[in-house]
Structures are given as structure tokens and as C-alpha cells.
C-alpha positions as a Python dict, from the first residue, in 0.01 Angstrom:
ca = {
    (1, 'X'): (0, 0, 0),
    (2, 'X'): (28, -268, 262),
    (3, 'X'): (345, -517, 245),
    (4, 'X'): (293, -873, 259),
    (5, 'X'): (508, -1085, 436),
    (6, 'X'): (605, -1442, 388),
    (7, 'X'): (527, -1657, 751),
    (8, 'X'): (734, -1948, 809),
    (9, 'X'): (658, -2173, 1150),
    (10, 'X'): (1083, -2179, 1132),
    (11, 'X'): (1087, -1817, 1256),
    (12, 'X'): (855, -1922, 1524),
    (13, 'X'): (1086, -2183, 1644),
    (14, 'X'): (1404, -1934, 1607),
    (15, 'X'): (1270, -1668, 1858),
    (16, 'X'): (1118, -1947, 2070),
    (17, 'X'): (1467, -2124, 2097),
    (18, 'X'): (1647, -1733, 2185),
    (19, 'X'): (1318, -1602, 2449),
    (20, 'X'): (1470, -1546, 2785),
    (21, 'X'): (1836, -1673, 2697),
    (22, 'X'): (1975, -1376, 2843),
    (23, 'X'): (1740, -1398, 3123),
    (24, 'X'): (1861, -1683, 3345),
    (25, 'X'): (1847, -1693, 3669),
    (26, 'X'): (2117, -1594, 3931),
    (27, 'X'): (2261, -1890, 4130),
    (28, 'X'): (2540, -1800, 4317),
    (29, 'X'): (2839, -2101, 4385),
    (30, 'X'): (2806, -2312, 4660),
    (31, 'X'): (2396, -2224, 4640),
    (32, 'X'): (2209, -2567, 4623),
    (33, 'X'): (1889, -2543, 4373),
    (34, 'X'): (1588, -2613, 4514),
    (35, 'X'): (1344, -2870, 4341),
    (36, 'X'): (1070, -3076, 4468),
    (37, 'X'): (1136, -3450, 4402),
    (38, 'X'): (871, -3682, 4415),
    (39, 'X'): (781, -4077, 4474),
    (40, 'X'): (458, -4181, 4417),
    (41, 'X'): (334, -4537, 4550),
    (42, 'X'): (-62, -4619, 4530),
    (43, 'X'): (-224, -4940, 4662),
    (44, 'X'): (-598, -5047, 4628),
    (45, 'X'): (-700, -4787, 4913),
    (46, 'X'): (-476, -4463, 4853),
    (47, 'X'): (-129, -4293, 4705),
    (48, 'X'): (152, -4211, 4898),
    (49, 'X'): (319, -3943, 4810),
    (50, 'X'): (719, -3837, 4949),
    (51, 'X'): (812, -3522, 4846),
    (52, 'X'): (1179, -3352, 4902),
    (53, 'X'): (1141, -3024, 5016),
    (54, 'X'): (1481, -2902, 5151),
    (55, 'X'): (1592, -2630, 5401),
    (56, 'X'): (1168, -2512, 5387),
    (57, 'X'): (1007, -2467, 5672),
    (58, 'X'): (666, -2669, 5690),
    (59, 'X'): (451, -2319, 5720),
    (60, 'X'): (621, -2208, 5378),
    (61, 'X'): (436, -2536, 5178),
    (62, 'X'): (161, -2536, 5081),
    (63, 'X'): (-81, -2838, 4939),
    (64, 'X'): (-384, -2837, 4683),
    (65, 'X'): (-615, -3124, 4560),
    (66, 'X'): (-869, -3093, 4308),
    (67, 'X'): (-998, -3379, 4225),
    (68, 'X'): (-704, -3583, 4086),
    (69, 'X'): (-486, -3286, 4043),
    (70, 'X'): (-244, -3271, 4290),
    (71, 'X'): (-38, -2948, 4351),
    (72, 'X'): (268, -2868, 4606),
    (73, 'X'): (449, -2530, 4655),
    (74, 'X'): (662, -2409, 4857),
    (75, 'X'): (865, -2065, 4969),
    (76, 'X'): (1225, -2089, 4965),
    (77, 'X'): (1456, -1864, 5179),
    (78, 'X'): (1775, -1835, 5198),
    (79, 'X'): (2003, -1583, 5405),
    (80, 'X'): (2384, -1634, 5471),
    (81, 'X'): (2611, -1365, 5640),
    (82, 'X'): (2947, -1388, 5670),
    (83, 'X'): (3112, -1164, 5977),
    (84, 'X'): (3438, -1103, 6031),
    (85, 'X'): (3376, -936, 6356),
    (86, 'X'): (3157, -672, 6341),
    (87, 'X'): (3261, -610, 5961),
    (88, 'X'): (3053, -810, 5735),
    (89, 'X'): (3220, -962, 5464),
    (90, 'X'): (2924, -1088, 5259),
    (91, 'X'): (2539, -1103, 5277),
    (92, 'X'): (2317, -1315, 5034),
    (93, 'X'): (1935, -1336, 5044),
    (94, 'X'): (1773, -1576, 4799),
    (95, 'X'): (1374, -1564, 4804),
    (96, 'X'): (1188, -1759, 4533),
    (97, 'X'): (937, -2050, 4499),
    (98, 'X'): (950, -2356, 4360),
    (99, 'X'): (600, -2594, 4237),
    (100, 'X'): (513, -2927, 4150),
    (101, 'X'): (190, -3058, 3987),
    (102, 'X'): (75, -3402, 3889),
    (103, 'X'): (-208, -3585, 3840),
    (104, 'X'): (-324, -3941, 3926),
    (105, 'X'): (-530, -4206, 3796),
    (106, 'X'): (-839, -4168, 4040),
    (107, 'X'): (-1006, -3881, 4244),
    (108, 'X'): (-848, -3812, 4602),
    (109, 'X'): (-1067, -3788, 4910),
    (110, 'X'): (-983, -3413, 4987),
    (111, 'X'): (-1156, -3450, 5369),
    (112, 'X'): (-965, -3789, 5448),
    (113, 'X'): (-626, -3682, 5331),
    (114, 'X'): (-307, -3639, 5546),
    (115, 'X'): (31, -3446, 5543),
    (116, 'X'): (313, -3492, 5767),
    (117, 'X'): (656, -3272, 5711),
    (118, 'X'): (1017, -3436, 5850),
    (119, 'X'): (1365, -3368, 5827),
    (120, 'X'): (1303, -3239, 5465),
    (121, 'X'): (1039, -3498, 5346),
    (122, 'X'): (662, -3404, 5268),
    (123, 'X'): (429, -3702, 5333),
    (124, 'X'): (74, -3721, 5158),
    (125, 'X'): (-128, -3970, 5225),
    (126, 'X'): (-422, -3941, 4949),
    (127, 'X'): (-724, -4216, 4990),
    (128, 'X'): (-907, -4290, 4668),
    (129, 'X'): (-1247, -4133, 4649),
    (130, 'X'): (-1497, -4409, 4637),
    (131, 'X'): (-1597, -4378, 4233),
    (132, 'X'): (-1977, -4436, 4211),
    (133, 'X'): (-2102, -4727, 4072),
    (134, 'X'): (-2319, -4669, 3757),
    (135, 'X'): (-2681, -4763, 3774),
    (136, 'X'): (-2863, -4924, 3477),
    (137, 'X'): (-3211, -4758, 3512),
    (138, 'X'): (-3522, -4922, 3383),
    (139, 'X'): (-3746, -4758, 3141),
    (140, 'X'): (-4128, -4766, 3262),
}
């Protein structure tokens, strides 16, 4: 004979409160963490978007529109040494990658956009697609 159990959505919240708590990540002190801040601006023409992207290099980012969906990623590595002649004293290697997606109001013009990368700053420039204009047809 089968045994029936009571379900509660409580126990459900429980063991989603406890999943991964004893998997957190390993940040080491002094180790900045990397996230991708964002300002967006729009005028009548197009959003501009600023993006912090520290200590990446601008081959390691990468940028995908679809439609109004806008998403930014990026590889992050890290490598410190520290020598103390030709002993080394410590070595730490952090590889990982951080995202970001948002979406906006309107449709971005994939072919016009633009993306310029300095001193830590991602710059999109994202024109509006042109929305068509609906057409009232006639019946005949």
C-alpha cells in the first residue's frame, strides 16, 4: 500500500530558503567583485547606455540585441603572484563571468548601433528602430 503524504507550499519555501547555502562562492580578501553597473539615458532618437566593466579587457565582452532585449557579458580574469625572489609566496587565479540583461521600451536598430570600451566604461549607443505606422485598409 502506497503512503500518502501531506504537501504544504511551506516546505517548498524551507528548502528554497537552505538550496546552495553551503555553496557560496570563494572571494578571497582584498578581491574586488565584479558587477556590471549600468546608466541608461534615452532621447527621442536612441538610448545610451554606460556600463562598468572593470579590469576586462574589451575582447572578453561581449554584446547582444534582440529586439528590445539587451544583453552584456563579459570574462573576468584575474591572476596575482606574489615573488619573493624566485620563491613564490602566493598565486591566485580567479576566472568567472559576470551578465547583465535588460530590456527597453522600443526596438533597437541592431545594424545602426555602436559600442565603444574606455578606461573601464562600455558605451552603447542604441537608435530606436523606426516602429511602423499602422495602415487603416479599405474594404472593396
Amino acid at each position: 500500500m502506497a503512503n500518502i503524504l501531506r504537501y504544504s507550499p511551506a516546505d517548498r519555501a524551507f528548502d528554497d530558503l537552505f538550496r546552495g547555502f553551503f555553496m557560496r562562492p570563494v572571494r578571497f580578501e582584498g578581491q574586488q567583485e565584479v558587477q556590471i553597473k549600468l546608466d541608461v539615458n534615452e532621447d527621442d532618437k536612441a538610448y545610451t547606455v554606460h556600463a562598468e566593466v572593470p579590469g576586462v579587457k574589451k575582447e572578453d565582452i561581449h554584446v547582444t540585441i534582440d529586439g528590445n532585449q539587451v544583453a552584456i557579458s563579459a570574462e573576468v580574469k584575474n591572476e596575482k603572484e606574489i615573488k619573493e625572489g624566485e620563491k613564490v609566496l602566493r598565486s591566485e587565479r580567479y576566472y568567472g563571468k559576470v551578465s547583465r540583461t535588460f530590456m527597453l521600451d522600443q526596438d533597437v536598430d541592431e545594424a545602426a548601433a555602436q559600442a565603444k570600451y574606455n578606461n573601464g566604461v562600455l558605451e552603447l549607443r542604441l537608435p530606436k528602430r523606426s516602429s511602423a505606422k499602422s495602415k487603416t485598409l479599405t474594404i472593396q
